[in-house]
C-alpha positions as CSV (number, residue, x, y, z in Angstrom):
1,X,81.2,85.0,117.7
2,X,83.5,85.4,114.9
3,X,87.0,83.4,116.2
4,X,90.3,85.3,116.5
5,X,93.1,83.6,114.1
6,X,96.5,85.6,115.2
7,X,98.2,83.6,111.9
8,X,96.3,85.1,109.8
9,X,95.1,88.5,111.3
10,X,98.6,89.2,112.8
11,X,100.7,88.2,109.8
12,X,98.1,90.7,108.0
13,X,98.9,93.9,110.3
14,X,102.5,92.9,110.5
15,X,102.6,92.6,106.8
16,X,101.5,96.4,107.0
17,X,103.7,97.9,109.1
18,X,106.3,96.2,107.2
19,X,104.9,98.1,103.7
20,X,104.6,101.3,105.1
21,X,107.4,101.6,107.1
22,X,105.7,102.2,110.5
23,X,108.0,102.3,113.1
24,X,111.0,103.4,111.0
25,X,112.7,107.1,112.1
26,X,115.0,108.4,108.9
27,X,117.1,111.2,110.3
28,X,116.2,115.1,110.1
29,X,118.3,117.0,108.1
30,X,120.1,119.4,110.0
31,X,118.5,122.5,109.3
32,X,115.1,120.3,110.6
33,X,116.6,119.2,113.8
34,X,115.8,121.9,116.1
35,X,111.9,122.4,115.2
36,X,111.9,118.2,115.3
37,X,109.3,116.4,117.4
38,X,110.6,115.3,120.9
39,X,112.3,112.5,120.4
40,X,113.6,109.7,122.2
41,X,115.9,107.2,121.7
42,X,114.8,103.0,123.1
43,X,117.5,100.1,123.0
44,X,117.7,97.2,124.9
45,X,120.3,95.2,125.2
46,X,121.1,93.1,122.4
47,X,120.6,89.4,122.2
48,X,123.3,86.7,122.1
49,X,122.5,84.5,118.3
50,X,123.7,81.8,120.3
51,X,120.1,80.4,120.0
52,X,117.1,81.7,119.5
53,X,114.2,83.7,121.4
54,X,113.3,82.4,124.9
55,X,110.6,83.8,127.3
56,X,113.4,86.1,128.5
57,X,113.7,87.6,125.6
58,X,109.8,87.6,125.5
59,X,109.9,89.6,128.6
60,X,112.7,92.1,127.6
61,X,111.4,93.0,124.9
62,X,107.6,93.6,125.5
63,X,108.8,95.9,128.3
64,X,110.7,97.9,125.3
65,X,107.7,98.1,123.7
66,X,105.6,99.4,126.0
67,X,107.5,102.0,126.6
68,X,108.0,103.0,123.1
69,X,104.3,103.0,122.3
70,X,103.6,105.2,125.5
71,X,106.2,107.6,124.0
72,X,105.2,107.5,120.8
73,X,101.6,108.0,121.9
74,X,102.8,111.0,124.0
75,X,103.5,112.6,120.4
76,X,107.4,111.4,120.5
77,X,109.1,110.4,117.5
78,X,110.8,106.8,118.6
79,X,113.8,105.7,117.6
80,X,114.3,101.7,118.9
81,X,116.4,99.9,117.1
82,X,117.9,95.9,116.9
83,X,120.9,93.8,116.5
84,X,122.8,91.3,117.7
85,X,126.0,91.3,120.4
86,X,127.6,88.4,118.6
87,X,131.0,88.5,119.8
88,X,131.7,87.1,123.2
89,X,131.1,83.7,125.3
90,X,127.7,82.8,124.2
91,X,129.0,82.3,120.1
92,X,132.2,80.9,121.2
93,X,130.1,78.8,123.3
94,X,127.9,77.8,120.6
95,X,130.2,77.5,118.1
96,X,132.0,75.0,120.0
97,X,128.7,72.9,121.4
98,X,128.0,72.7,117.5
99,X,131.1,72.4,115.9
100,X,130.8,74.7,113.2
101,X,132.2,77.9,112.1
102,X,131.6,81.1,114.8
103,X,130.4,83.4,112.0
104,X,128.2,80.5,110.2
105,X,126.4,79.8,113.5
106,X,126.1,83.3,114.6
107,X,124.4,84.4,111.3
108,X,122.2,81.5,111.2
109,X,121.0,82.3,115.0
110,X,120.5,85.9,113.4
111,X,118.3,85.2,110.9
112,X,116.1,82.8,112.8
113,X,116.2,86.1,115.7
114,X,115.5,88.2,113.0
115,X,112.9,86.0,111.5
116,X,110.7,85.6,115.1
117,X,110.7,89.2,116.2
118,X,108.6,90.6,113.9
119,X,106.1,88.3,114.4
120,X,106.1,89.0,118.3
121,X,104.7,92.4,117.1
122,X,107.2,94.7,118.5
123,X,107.7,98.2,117.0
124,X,111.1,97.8,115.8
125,X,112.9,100.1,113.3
126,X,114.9,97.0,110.9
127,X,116.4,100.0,108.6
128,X,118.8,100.0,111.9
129,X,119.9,96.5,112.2
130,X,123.5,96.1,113.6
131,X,125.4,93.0,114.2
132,X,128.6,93.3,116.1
133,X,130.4,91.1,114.2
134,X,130.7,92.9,111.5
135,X,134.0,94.4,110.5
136,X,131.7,98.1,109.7
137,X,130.3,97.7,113.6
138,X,133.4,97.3,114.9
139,X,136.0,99.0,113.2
140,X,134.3,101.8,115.4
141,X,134.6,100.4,118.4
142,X,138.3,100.0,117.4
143,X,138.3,103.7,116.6
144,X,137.1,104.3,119.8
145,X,139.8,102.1,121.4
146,X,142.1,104.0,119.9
147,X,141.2,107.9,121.0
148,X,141.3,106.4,124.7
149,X,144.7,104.4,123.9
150,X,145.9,108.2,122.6
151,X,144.5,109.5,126.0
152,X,145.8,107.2,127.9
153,X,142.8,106.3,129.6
154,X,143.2,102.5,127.9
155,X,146.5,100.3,129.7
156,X,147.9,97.1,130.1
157,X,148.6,95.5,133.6
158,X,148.4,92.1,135.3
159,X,145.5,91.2,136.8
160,X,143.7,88.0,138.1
161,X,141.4,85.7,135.6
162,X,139.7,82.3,136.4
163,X,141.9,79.6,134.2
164,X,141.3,75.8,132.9
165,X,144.2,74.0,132.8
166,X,143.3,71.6,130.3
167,X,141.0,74.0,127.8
168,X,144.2,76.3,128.2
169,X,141.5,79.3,128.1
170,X,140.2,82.4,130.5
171,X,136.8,81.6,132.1
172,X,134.1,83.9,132.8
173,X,132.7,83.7,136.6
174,X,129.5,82.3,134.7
175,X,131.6,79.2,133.1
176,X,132.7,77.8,136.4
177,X,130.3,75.5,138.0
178,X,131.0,74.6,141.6
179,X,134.8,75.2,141.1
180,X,134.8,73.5,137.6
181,X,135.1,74.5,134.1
182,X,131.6,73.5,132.6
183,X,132.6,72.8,129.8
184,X,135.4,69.9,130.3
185,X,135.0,69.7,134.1
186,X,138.5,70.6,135.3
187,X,139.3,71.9,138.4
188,X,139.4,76.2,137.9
189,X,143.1,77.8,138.7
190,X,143.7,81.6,139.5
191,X,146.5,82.9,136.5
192,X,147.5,86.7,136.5
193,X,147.4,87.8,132.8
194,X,148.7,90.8,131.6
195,X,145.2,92.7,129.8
196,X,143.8,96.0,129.0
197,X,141.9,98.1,131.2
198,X,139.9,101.2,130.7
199,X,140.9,104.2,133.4
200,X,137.0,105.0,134.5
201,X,138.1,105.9,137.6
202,X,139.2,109.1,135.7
203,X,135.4,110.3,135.8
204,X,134.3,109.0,139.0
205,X,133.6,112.3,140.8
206,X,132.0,113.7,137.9
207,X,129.7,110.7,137.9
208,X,128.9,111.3,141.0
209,X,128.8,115.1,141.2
210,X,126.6,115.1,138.0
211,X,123.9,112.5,140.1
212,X,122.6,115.0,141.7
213,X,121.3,116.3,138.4
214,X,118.9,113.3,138.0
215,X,115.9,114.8,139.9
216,X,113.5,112.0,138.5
217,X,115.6,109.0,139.4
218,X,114.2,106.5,142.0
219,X,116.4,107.2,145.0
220,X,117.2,103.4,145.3
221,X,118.5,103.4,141.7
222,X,120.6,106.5,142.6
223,X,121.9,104.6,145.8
224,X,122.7,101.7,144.1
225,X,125.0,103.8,141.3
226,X,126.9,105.4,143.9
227,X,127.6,102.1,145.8
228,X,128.8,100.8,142.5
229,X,131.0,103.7,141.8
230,X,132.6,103.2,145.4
231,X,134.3,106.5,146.5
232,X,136.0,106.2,149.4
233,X,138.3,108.8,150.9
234,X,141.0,107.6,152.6
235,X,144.6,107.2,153.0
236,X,147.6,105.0,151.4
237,X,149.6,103.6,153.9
238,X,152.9,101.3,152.8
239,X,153.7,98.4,155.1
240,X,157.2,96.7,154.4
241,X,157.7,92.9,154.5
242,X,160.1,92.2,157.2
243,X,163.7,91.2,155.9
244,X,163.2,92.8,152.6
245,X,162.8,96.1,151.2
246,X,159.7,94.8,149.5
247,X,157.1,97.4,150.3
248,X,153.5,96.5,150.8
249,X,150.6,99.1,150.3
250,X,147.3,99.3,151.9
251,X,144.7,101.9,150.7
252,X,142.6,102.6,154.4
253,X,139.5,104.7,155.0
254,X,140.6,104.3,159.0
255,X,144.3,105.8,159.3
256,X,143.0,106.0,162.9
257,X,143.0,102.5,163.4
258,X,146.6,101.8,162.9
259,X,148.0,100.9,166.1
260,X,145.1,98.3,165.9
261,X,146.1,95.9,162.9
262,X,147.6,93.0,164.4
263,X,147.7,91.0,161.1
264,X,148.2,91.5,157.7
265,X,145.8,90.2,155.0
266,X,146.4,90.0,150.4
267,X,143.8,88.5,148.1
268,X,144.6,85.1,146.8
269,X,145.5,87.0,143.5
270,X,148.1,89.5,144.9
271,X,151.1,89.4,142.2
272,X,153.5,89.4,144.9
273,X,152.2,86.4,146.8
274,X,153.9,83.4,144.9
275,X,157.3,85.4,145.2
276,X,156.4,85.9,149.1
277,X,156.4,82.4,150.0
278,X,158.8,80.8,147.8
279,X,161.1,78.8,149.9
280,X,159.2,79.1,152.5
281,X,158.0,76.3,154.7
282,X,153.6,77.6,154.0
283,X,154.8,77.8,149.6
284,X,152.7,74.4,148.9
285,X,149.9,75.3,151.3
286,X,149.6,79.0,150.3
287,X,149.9,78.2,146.9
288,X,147.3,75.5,146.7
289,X,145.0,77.9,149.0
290,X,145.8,80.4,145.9
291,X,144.7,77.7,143.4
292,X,141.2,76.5,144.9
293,X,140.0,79.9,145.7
294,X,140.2,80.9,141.5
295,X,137.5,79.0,141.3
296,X,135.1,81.1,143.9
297,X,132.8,84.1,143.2
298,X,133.3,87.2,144.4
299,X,129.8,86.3,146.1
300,X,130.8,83.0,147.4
301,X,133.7,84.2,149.1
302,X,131.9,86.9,150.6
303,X,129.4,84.7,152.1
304,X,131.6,81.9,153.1
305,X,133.4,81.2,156.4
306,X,136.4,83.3,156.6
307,X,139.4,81.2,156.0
308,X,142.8,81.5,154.7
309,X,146.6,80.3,154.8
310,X,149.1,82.2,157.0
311,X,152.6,82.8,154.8
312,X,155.1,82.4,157.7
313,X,156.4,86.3,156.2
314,X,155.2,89.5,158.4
315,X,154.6,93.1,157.6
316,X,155.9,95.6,159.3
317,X,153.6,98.1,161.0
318,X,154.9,101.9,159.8
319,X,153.3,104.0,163.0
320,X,154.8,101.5,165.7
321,X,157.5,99.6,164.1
322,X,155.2,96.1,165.3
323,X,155.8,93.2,162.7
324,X,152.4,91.6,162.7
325,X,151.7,88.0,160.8
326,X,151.0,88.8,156.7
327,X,148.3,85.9,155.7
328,X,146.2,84.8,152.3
329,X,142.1,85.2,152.4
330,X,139.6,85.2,149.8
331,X,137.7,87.6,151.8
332,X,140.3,90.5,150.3
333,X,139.6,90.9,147.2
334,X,142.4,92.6,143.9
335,X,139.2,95.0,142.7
336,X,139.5,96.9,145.8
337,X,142.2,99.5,146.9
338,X,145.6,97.3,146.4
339,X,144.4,94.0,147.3
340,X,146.0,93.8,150.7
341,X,144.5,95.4,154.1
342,X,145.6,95.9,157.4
343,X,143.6,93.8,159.7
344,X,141.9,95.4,162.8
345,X,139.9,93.0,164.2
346,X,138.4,95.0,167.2
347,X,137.0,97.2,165.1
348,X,135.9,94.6,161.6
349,X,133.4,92.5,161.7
350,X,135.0,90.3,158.6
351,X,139.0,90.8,160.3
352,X,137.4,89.5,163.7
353,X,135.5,86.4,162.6
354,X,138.8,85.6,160.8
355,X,140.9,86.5,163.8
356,X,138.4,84.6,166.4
357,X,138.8,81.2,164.1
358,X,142.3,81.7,163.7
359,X,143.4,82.8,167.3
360,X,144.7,86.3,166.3
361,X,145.2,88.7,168.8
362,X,141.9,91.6,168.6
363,X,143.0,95.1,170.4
364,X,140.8,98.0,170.3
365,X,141.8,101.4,169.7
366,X,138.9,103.4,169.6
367,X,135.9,103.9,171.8
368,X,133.1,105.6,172.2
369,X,134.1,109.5,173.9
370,X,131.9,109.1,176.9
371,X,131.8,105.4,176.9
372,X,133.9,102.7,179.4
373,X,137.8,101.7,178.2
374,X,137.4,98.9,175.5
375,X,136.6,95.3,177.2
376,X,138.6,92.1,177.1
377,X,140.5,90.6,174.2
378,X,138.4,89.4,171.7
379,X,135.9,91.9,172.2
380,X,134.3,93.5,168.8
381,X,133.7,97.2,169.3
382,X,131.5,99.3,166.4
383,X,132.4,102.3,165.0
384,X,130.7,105.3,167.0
385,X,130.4,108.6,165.5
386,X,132.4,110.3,168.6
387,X,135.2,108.1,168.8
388,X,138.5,108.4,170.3
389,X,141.4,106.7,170.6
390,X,142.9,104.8,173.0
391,X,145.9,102.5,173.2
392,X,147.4,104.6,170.2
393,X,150.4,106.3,171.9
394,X,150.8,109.5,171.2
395,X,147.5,110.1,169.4
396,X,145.7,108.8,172.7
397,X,142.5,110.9,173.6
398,X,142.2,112.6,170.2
399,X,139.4,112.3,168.1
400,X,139.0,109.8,164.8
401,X,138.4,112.9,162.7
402,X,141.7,114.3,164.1
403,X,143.5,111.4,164.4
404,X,142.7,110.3,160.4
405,X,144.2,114.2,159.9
406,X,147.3,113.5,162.3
């Protein structure tokens, strides 16, 4: 039985395709597009050169190519391309761990890339090859910086990043191990930066609209989009600190719950926090509460014990004029709404854990429309669909939907 040698029978076939151009795609003229084959366009993402090909990779890209060989099989013409996404963590990263020049070690881990895939086989088009390093990739991504900068969907504001004291540098969530920097093993602060950010909001509805459009989408994937995207509809209610004229907004999908918040909660990042408590007797407590939740996930602090550090400051209540306790929690979080909610622990499962541990007082303003008055303090209630309210003053007996209209 003759023996299969894949170094000399592969590097034969690849040799081949390399000759006669097999998987390259030049582009149709224009007058040739419209009769053009079906076509279809397959790009993963690019890998970091920050090394070389692992069994990720491996993975990644076989999948690629599966699919392009069923397409191109199906009589599509195939257009899959490669580069490398060289800018970013992983080449900084490298660069430092070898001590050499960004660019020299990014286009040395390029070549050695470039120099394995072809020998995996895959049908890749190399006429295409992009690096985005290079000042003629991303002069248009500066281009297209600009046309959103002239439509002012690009801004600068201050926002929240993980910092290391001692490397004097931002950290990416991945770069903090247990609360540390992993690379020189200091203890991760929270730093508001001023940065750019891209207005996406701007086409949230049309995202979301145009889903319905994707008839052959799993409805799990479609799911998952929309739960990314996040609409919520609901109402922006301004608290004001007690004592000042410092106003504090909350953005609330509940208006009807009002007359139940009986604290106040901001994220550990909320600009306004530092200026809150200075002078005050909580200042070193809050602040260092501040410091040690920088160095949490968004995931770890959702999963953790609710905790936080009360400011000795209180908000006052706009519907009833009640000034209820303003506190710190990493369980609030700066991506959503404004970073600060009203608490209504009767009626949130996350707002009564932290009210149980913390001896908050839990009233309940809703109940169900046939159901019995709400039970004894420290009782959680869940949202029914016929709810009305109770314990609201003048909105007493109406329904949520009214009452969020009221």
């Amino acid at each position: 039985m003759e023996r299969y040698d894949p170094q000399a029978i592969e590097a034969k076939w690849q040799q081949v395709w390399a000759d006669e151009g097999a998987f390259e795609v030049p582009n149709p003229d224009l007058d040739a597009l419209e009769a053009h084959q079906p076509k279809s366009y397959v790009v993963e993402m690019l890998p970091y050169p920050s090394g070389e090909l692992h069994m990720g990779h491996t993975l990644n890209y076989t999948i690629g190519d599966v699919v392009t060989h069923l397409r191109r099989r199906r009589g599509m013409k195939v257009l899959r391309p490669m580069g490398y996404d060289a800018f970013g963590l992983p080449a900084e990263n490298a660069a430092i761990r070898e001590g050499g020049h960004p660019r020299a070690v990014t286009e040395r881990n390029s070549a050695s890339i470039r120099d394995q895939m072809p020998r995996m086989g895959w049908a890749i088009a190399w006429s295409g090859e992009i690096s985005t390093h290079e000042p003629a990739y991303y002069r248009w991504t500066q281009w297209l910086f600009l046309r959103f900068f002239e439509r002012g969907l690009a801004y600068r504001k201050e926002a929240p990043v993980k910092w290391c004291p001692k490397d004097q540098t931002v950290l990416a969530n991945e770069q903090v191990i247990d609360g540390r920097c992993e690379r020189c093993g200091s203890e991760v602060e929270a730093k508001n930066l001023t940065q750019w950010f891209f207005r996406i909001t701007q086409y949230a509805d049309e995202l979301l609209d145009e889903m319905e459009l994707l008839e052959q989408w799993p409805e799990r994937v479609l799911t998952m989009q929309r739960n990314w995207i996040g609409r919520s509809k609901g109402a922006r209610v301004l608290f004001r600190v007690e004592g000042s004229d410092e106003e504090l907004p909350v953005f609330t999908t509940r208006p009807d719950t009002l007359f139940g918040a009986t604290f106040f909660v901001m994220a550990p990042e909320h600009p306004l926090v530092p200026s809150l408590v200075a002078g005050a007797e909580h200042e070193a407590e809050v602040l260092e509460y501040v410091r040690r939740a920088a160095a949490r996930s968004e995931v770890e602090r959702e999963e953790k014990e609710k905790d936080g550090a009360v400011t000795g400051r209180y908000a006052v209540n706009p519907v009833n004029g009640e000034a209820i306790p303003i506190w710190v929690a990493d369980y609030v979080l700066m991506g959503y709404g404004t970073g600060a909610i009203m608490a209504v622990p009767a009626h949130d499962e996350r707002d009564h854990a932290f009210a149980e541990r913390y001896g908050i007082e839990v009233r309940a303003v809703v109940r169900p429309a046939d159901g019995d008055e709400p039970g004894a303090r420290g009782a959680f209630s869940a949202h029914t669909e016929d709810e009305v309210l109770v314990n609201s003053g003048e909105f007493n007996g109406l329904s949520s939907p009214e009452a969020k209209e009221r």
